[in-house]
C-alpha positions as CSV (number, residue, x, y, z in Angstrom):
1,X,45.2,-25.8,25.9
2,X,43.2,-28.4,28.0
3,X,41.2,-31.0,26.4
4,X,37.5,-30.0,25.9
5,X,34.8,-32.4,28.2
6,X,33.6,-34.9,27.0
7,X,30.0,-35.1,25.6
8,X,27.3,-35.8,27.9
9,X,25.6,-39.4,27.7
10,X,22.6,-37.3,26.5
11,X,24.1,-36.3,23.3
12,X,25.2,-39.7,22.6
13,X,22.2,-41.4,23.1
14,X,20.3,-39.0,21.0
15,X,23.4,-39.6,18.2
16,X,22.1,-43.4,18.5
17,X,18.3,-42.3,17.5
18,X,19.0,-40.9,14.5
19,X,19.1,-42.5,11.0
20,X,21.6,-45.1,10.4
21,X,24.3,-43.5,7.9
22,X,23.5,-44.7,4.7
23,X,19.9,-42.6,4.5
24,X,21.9,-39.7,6.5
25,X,25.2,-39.6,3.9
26,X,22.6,-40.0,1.2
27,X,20.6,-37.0,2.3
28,X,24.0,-35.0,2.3
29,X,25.1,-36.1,-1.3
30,X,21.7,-35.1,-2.3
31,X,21.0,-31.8,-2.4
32,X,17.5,-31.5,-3.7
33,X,15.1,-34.5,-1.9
34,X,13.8,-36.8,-3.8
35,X,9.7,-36.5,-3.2
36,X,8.4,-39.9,-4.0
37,X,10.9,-41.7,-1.8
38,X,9.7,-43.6,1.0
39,X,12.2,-45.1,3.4
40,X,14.9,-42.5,2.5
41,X,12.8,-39.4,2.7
42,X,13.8,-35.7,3.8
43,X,10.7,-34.0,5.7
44,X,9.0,-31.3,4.4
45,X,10.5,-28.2,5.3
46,X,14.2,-29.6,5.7
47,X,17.1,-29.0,3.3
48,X,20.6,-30.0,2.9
49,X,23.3,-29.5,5.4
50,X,25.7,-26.7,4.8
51,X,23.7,-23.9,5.3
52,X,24.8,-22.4,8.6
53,X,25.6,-24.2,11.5
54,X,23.4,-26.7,13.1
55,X,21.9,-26.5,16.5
56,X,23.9,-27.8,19.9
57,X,21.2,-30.6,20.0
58,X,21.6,-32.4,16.4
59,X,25.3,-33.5,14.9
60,X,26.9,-32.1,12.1
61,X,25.3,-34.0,9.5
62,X,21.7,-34.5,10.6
63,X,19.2,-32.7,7.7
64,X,18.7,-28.8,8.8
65,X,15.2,-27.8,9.4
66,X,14.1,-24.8,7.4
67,X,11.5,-22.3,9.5
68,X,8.0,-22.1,8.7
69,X,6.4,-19.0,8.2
70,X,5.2,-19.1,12.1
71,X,8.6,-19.6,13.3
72,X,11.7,-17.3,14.2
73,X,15.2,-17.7,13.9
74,X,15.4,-18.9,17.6
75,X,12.0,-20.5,18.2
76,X,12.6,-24.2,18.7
77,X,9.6,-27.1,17.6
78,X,6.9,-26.6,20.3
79,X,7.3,-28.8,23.3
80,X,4.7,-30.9,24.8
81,X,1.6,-32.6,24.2
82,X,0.7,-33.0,20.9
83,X,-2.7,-30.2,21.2
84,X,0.2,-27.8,21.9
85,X,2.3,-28.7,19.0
86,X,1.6,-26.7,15.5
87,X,-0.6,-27.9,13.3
88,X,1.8,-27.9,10.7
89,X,4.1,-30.6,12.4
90,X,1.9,-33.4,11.8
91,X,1.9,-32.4,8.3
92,X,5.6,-32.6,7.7
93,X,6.7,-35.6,9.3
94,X,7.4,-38.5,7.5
95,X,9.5,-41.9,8.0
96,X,12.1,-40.2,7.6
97,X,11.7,-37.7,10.5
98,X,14.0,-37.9,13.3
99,X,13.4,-39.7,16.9
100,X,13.9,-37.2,18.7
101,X,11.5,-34.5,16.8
102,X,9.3,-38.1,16.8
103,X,9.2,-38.0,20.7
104,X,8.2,-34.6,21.2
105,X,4.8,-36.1,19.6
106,X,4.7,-38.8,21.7
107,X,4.4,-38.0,25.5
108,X,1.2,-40.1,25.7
109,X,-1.4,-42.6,23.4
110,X,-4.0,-39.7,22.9
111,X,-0.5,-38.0,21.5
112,X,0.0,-41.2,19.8
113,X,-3.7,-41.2,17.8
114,X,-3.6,-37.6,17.1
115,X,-0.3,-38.0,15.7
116,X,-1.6,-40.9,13.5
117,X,-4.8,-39.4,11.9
118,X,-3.1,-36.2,11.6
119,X,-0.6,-37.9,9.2
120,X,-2.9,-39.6,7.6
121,X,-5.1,-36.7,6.6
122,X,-2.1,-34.9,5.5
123,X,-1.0,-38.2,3.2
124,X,-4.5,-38.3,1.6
125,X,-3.7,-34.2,0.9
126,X,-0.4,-35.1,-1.0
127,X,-1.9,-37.9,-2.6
128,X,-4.9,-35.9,-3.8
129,X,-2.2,-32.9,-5.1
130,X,0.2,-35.5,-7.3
131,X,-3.0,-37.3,-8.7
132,X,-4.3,-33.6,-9.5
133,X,-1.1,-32.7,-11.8
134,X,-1.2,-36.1,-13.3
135,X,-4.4,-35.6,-14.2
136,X,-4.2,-31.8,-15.8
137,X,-0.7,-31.4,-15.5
138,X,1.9,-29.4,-13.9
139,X,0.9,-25.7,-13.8
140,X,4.1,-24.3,-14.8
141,X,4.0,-26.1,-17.9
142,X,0.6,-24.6,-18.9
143,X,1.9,-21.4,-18.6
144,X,5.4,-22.1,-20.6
145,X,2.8,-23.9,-23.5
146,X,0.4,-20.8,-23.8
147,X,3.2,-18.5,-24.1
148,X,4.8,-20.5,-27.0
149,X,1.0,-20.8,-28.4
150,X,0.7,-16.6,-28.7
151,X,0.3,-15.6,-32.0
152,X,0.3,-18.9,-33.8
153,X,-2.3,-20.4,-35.8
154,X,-3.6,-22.8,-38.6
155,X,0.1,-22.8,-40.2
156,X,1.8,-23.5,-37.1
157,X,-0.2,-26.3,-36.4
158,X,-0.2,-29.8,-37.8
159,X,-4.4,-30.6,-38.7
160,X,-4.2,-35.1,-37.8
161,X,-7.9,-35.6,-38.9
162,X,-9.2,-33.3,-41.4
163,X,-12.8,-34.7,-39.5
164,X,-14.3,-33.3,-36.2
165,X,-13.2,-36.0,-33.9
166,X,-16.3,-34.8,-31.3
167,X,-19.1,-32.5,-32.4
168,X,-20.7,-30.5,-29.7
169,X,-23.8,-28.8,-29.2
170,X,-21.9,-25.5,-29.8
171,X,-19.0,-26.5,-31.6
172,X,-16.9,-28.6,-33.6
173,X,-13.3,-29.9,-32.1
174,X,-10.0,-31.3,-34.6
175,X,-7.1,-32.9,-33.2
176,X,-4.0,-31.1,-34.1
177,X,-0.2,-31.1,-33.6
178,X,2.3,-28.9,-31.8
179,X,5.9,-29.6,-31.0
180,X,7.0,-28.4,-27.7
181,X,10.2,-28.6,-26.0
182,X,11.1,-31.3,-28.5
183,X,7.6,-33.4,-27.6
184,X,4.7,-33.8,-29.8
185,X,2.1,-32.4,-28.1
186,X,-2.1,-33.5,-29.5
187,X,-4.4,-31.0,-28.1
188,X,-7.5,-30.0,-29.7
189,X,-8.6,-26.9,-31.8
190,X,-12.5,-25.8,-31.5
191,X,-13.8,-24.3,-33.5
192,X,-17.5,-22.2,-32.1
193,X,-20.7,-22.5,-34.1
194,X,-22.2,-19.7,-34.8
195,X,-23.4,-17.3,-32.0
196,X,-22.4,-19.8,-29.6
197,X,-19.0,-18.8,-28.6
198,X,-17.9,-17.9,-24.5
199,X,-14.1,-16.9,-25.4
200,X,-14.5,-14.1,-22.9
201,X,-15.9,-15.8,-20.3
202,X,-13.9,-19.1,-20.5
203,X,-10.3,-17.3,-21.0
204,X,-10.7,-16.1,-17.3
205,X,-11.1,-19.6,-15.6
206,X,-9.2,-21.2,-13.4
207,X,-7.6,-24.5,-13.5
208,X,-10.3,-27.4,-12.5
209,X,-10.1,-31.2,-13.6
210,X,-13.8,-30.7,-15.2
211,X,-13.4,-27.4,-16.5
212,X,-12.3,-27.3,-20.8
213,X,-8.8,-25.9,-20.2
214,X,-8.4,-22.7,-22.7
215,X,-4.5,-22.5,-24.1
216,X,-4.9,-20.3,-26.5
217,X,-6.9,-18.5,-29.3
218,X,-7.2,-16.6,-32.7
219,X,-9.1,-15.9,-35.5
220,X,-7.9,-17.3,-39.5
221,X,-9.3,-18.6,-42.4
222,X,-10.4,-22.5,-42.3
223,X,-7.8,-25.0,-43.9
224,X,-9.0,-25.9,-46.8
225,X,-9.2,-29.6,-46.2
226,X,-11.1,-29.4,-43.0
227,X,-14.5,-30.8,-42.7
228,X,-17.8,-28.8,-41.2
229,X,-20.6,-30.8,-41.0
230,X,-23.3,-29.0,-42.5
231,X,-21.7,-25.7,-43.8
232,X,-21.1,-25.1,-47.2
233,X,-18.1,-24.6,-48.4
234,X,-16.3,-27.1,-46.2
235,X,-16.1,-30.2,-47.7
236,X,-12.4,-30.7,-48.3
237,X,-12.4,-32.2,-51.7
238,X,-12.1,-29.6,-53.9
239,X,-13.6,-28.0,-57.0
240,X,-14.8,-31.1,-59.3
241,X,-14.7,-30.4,-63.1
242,X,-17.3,-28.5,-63.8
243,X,-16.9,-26.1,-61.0
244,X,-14.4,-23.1,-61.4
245,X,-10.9,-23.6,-60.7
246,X,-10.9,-20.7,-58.2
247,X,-13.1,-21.7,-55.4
248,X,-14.7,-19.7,-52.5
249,X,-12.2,-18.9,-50.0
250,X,-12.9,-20.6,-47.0
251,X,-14.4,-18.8,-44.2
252,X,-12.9,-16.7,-40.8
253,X,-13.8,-18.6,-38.2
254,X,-12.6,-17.9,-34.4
255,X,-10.3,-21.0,-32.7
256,X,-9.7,-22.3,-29.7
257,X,-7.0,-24.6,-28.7
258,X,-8.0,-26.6,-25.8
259,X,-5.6,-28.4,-23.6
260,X,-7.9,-31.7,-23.7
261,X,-9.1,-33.6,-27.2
262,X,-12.8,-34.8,-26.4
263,X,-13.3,-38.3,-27.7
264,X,-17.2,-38.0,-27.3
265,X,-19.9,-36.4,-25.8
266,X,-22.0,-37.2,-22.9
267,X,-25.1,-38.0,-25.4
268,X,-23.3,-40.1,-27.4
269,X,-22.1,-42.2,-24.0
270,X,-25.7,-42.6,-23.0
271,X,-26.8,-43.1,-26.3
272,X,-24.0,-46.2,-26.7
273,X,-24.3,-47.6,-23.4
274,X,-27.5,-49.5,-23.3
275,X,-26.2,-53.0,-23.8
276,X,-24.0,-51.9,-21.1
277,X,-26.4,-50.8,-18.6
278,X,-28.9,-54.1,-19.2
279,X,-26.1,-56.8,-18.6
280,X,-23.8,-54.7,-16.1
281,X,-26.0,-52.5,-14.0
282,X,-24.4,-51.9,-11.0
283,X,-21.3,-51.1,-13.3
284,X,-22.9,-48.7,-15.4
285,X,-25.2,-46.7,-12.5
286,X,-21.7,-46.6,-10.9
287,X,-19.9,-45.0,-13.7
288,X,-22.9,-42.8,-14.2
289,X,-22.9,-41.6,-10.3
290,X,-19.3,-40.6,-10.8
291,X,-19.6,-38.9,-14.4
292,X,-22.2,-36.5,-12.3
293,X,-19.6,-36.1,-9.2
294,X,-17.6,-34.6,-12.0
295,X,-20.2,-32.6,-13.0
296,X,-21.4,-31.3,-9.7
297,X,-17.6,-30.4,-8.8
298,X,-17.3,-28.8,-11.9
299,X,-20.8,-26.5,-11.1
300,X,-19.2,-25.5,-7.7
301,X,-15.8,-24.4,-9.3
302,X,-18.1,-22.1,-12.0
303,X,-20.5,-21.1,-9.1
304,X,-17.4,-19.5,-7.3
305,X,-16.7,-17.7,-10.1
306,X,-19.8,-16.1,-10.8
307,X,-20.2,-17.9,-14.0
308,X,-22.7,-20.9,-14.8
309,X,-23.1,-23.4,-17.4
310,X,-24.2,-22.1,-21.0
311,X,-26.6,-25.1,-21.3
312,X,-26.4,-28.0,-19.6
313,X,-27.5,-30.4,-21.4
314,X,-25.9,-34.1,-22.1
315,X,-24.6,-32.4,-25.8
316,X,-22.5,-30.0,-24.7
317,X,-20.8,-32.6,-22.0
318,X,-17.4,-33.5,-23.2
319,X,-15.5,-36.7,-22.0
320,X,-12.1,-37.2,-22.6
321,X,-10.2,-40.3,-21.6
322,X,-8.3,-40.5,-18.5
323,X,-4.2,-39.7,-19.3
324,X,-3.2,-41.7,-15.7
325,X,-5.7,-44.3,-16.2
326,X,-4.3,-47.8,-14.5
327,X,-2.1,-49.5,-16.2
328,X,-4.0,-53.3,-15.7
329,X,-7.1,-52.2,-16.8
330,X,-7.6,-53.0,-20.6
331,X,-11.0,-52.1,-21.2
332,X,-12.6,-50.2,-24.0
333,X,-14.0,-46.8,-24.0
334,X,-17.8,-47.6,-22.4
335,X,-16.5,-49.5,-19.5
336,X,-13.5,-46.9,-18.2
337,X,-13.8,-43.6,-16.2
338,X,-13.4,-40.6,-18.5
339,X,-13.4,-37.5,-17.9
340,X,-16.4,-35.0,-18.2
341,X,-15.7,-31.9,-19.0
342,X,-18.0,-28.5,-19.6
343,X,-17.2,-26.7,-22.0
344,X,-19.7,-23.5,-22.7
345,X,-20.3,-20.6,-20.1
346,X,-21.7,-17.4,-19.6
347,X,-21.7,-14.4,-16.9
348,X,-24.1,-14.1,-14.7
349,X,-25.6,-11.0,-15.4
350,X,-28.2,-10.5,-12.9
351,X,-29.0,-11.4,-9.3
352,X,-30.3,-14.7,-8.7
353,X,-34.7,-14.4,-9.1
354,X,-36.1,-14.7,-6.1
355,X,-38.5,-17.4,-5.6
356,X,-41.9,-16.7,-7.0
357,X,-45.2,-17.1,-4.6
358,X,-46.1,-20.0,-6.6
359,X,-44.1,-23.0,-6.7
360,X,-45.3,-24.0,-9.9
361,X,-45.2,-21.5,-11.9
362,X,-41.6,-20.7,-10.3
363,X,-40.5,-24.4,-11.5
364,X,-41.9,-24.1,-15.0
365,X,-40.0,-20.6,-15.2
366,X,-36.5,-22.3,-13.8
367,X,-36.7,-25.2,-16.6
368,X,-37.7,-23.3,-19.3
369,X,-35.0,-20.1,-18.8
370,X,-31.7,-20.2,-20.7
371,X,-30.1,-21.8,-17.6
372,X,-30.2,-19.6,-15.0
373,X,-28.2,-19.8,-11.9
374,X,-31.0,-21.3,-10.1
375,X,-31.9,-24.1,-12.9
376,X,-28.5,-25.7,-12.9
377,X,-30.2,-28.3,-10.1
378,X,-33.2,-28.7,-12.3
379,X,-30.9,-29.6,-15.0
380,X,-28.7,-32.4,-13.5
381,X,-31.8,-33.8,-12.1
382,X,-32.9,-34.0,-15.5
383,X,-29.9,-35.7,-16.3
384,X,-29.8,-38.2,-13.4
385,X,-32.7,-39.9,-15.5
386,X,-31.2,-39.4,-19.3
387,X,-28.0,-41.2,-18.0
388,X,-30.2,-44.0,-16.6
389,X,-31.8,-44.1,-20.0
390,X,-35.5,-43.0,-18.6
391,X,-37.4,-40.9,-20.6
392,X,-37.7,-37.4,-19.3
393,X,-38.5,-34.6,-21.4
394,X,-39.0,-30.8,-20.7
395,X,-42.9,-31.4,-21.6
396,X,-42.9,-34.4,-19.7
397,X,-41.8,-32.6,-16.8
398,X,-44.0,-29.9,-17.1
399,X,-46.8,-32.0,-17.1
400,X,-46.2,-33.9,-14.3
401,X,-48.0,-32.7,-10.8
402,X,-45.8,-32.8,-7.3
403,X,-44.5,-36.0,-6.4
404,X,-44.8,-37.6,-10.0
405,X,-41.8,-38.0,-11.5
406,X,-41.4,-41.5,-13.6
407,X,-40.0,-44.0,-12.1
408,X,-36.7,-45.2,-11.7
409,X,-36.4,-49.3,-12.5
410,X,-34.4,-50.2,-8.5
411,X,-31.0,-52.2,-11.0
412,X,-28.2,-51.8,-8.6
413,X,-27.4,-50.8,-5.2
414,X,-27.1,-46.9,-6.5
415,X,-30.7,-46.9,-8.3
416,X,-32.3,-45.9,-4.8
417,X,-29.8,-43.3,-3.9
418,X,-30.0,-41.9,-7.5
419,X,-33.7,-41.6,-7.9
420,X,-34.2,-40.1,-3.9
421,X,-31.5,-37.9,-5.3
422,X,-32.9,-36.5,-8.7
423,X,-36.2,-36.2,-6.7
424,X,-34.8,-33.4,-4.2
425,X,-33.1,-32.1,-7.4
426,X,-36.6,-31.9,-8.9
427,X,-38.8,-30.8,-6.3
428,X,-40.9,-28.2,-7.1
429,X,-40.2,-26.3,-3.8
430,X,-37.1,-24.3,-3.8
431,X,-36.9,-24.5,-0.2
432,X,-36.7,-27.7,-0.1
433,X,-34.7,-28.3,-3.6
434,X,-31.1,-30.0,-2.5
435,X,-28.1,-28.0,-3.6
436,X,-25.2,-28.8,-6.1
437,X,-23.3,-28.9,-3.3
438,X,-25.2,-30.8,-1.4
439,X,-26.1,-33.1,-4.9
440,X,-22.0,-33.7,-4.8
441,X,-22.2,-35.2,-1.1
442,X,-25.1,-37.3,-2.0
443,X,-23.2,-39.0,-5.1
444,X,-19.9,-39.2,-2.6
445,X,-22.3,-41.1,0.0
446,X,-23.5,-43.2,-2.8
447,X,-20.1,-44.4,-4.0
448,X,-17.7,-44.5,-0.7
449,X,-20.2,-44.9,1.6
450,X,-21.3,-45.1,4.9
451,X,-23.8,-47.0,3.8
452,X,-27.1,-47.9,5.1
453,X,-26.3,-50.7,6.8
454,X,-23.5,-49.0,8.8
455,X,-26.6,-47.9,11.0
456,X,-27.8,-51.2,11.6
457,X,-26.4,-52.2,14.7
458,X,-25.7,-48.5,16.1
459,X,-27.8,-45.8,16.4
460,X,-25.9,-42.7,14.1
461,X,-24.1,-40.3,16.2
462,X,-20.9,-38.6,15.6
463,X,-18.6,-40.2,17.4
464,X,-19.9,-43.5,14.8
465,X,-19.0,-41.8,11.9
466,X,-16.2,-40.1,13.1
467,X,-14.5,-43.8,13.5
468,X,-15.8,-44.5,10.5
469,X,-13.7,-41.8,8.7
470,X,-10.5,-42.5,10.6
471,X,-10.8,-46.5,10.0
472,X,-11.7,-45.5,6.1
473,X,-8.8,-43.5,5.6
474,X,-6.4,-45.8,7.2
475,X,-7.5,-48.4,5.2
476,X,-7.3,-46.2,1.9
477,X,-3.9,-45.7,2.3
478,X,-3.1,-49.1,2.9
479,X,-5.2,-50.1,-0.5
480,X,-2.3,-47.2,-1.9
481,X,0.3,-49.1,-0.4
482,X,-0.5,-52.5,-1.5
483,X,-1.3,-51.7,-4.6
484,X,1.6,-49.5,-5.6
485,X,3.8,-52.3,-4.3
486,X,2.0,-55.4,-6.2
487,X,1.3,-55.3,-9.8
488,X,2.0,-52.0,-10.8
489,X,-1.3,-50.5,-10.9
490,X,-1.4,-46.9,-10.8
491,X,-4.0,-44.4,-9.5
492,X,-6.4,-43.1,-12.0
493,X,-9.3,-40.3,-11.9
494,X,-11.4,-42.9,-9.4
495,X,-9.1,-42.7,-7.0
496,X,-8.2,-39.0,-6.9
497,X,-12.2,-38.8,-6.5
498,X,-12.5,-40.6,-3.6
499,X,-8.9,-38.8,-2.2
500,X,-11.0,-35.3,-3.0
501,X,-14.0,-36.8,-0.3
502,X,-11.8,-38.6,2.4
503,X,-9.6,-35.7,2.4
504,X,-12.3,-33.1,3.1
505,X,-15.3,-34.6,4.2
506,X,-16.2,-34.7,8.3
507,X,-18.6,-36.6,10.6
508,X,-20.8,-33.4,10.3
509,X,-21.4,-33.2,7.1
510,X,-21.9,-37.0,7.1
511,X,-24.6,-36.6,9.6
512,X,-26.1,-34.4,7.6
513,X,-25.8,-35.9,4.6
514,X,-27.5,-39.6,5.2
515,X,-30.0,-37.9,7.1
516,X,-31.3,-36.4,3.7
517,X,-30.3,-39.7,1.5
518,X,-31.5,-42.6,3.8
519,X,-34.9,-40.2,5.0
């Protein structure tokens, strides 16, 4: 038979495009990617060679693309400029992508940019997903633990403090021991005070980084040497001489084993924290502007769900200390990021009240209901001044006339933003009450910025704070980046935070959202 031609030139320049061998042969020995590589990287939706055989455009060895759900078995990449390219391109490409799939990007600089932000966007989303499972761990494995926790109780569990390590509003929590696929595991059993349990309501949550995770429950006799403060009955210590040698038996009490062991509550932080907040204020007002971010996220979560908080108040606030906290910092409990978690709910039974002709008497109603739907803003603006240690109570309140609420001492660079903020929380028209979602901005604004100042020299338009968002990411990733590569300091809850608002947030809602703070 004749010799076959020879390859075109175009093939062999394209040959020269692609990865040197060693990331190529490495890919090929490998047959499951390795995700947190960053030079030698597969792209999202390619696998190994072997599987079929590879297009007339690619040699033998180059990784095989795998289709995406918008894609057929003959549909090649789309071709062009990069507004006619899928939008889920830009979200699989990474150093590791090929030239020549590269190119098809880059047919001009508006190409270029578009290519740029959308990676970066699509970085901040990964980032934002791995810091998630760090922080409440890999789904799979939740589901793996409460199937191993059904059916087990007291005796299958190993009590390590026979005292409540955190006393809630509504219940008491123990640390206790399970061994799981050859681990110990601490997680924490709570126990419900009386005619305060939300088993029902709580069992059917979803997973959320400020929402109590439930892994299991059931209903046994107390161990003997556990503590109750302030129930008979429960003192651990047994019967003394004179008392019969056959105590009381201890009583039934429903449990719940939470994923997360709560070191405090939110009380006791603000209670502790007053040194804290006189010699470090901008410190402290910081913290306390991201412990109500949590919050706020946490309310939106519940508020999807139909369910609300059972009473919001700074008691029944749990904080737990950060597992993927970073690794330099050595600080003790009051000055480190926990997390907050809530921890009661209930259904929301009825429709949300509509507002009442008078304003008065329809705030008055809000703060003095069990927590209604529409009092959960009343209630963190309440909280806005307990965690700035400024005396607010409910008669205090309801004393007060429009426009009266005490005054917040101006500490840091947050104390303005958080007293204009618990004002629209508090004001005593509904219509013009802020949101919990519009509360979360706010406290976003407040910590990341744009700040005032950003309007200083240019009047505020979209296209300012839309380069504002582009240079902020960029410049978060490179923070990733540098750190990451210097002294081993890895990303804790902070930084997931601010992933959660860079990732999601857009000049719009910007625009929107220092018009109300900087009115």
């Amino acid at each position: 038979d004749p010799l076959p031609p020879p390859l075109p030139k175009k093939q062999l320049q394209r040959a020269e495009s692609l990865p040197e061998p060693g990331p190529s042969q490495r890919c090929h020995d490998d047959p499951e990617p390795r995700a947190g590589s960053i030079l030698y990287s597969i792209p999202p939706g390619q696998g190994p060679p072997g599987e079929g055989a590879p297009p007339r455009d690619r040699p033998p060895w180059a990784p095989k693309r795998l289709l995406t759900k918008s894609q057929s078995l003959v549909e090649p990449l789309a071709r062009g400029s990069p507004q006619k390219a899928p939008s889920a391109s830009l979200k699989e490409l990474t150093f590791g992508t090929a030239d020549g799939q590269l190119g098809q990007l880059l047919e001009s600089p508006a190409g270029v940019c578009a290519v740029v932000l959308g990676c970066q966007e699509a970085s901040l989303a990964r980032l934002s997903a791995l810091l998630q499972e760090e922080l409440v761990g890999p789904e799979e494995r939740q589901q793996l633990l409460e199937a191993e926790l059904a059916g087990k109780r007291w005796a299958a569990l190993g009590v390590l403090d026979p005292k409540p390590c955190c006393q809630s509003g509504d219940a008491w929590y123990f640390r206790v021991g399970f061994t799981f696929e050859h681990r110990q595991l601490q997680f924490a059993a709570k126990v419900p005070k009386p005619c305060c349990s939300s088993l029902g309501v709580q069992s059917s949550l979803g997973t959320h980084c400020s929402i109590q995770r439930l892994l299991g429950r059931f209903t046994d006799r107390l161990p003997r040497e556990l503590v109750l403060p302030g129930i008979p009955g429960t003192q651990g210590q047994g019967p003394s001489r004179e008392e019969p040698a056959c105590p009381a038996p201890q009583p039934v009490l429903q449990v719940l084993l939470c994923a997360e062991v709560p070191q405090q509550t939110l009380a006791d932080f603000v209670k502790g924290s007053h040194a804290l907040h006189r010699t470090s204020p901008g410190h402290y007002e910081r913290l306390g502007c991201l412990l109500l971010l949590q919050l706020c996220m946490g309310l939106e979560h519940l508020r999807g769900q139909n369910v609300v908080q059972g009473d919001l108040c700074p008691e029944n606030l749990l904080l737990v200390q950060c597992p993927c906290a970073p690794q330099s910092q050595k600080e003790p409990l009051g000055l480190s990021l926990p997390r907050l978690l809530i921890s009661s709910f209930f259904k929301v039974q009825e429709k949300q009240r509509p507002c009442s002709s008078s304003q008065e008497q329809d705030w008055s109603q809000a703060l003095t209901a069990p927590s209604p739907p529409a009092a959960a803003e009343l209630n963190v603006g309440r909280l806005i001044y307990q965690i700035l240690h400024v005396d607010i109570t409910l008669e205090n309140i309801l004393g007060f006339r429009s426009k009266r609420l005490p005054e917040i001492p101006l500490l840091s660079i947050y104390s303005a933003g958080l007293k204009r903020l618990a004002s629209l929380l508090l004001h005593r028209d509904p219509h013009q009450r802020v949101s919990i979602e519009q509360a979360r901005g706010i406290l976003q604004v407040l910590l990341w910025g744009p700040r005032q100042e950003l309007f200083a020299r240019s009047t505020k338009s979209l296209e300012l704070l839309q380069s504002w968002l582009q240079v902020k990411r960029a410049l978060l990733l490179l923070r990733f980046a540098e750190n990451s590569a210097g002294a081993g300091v890895s990303p804790g809850l902070e930084e997931w935070l601010c992933c959660q608002y860079f990732q999601g947030v857009t000049e719009h809602t910007l625009y929107q959202v220092t018009q109300v703070l900087y009115a």
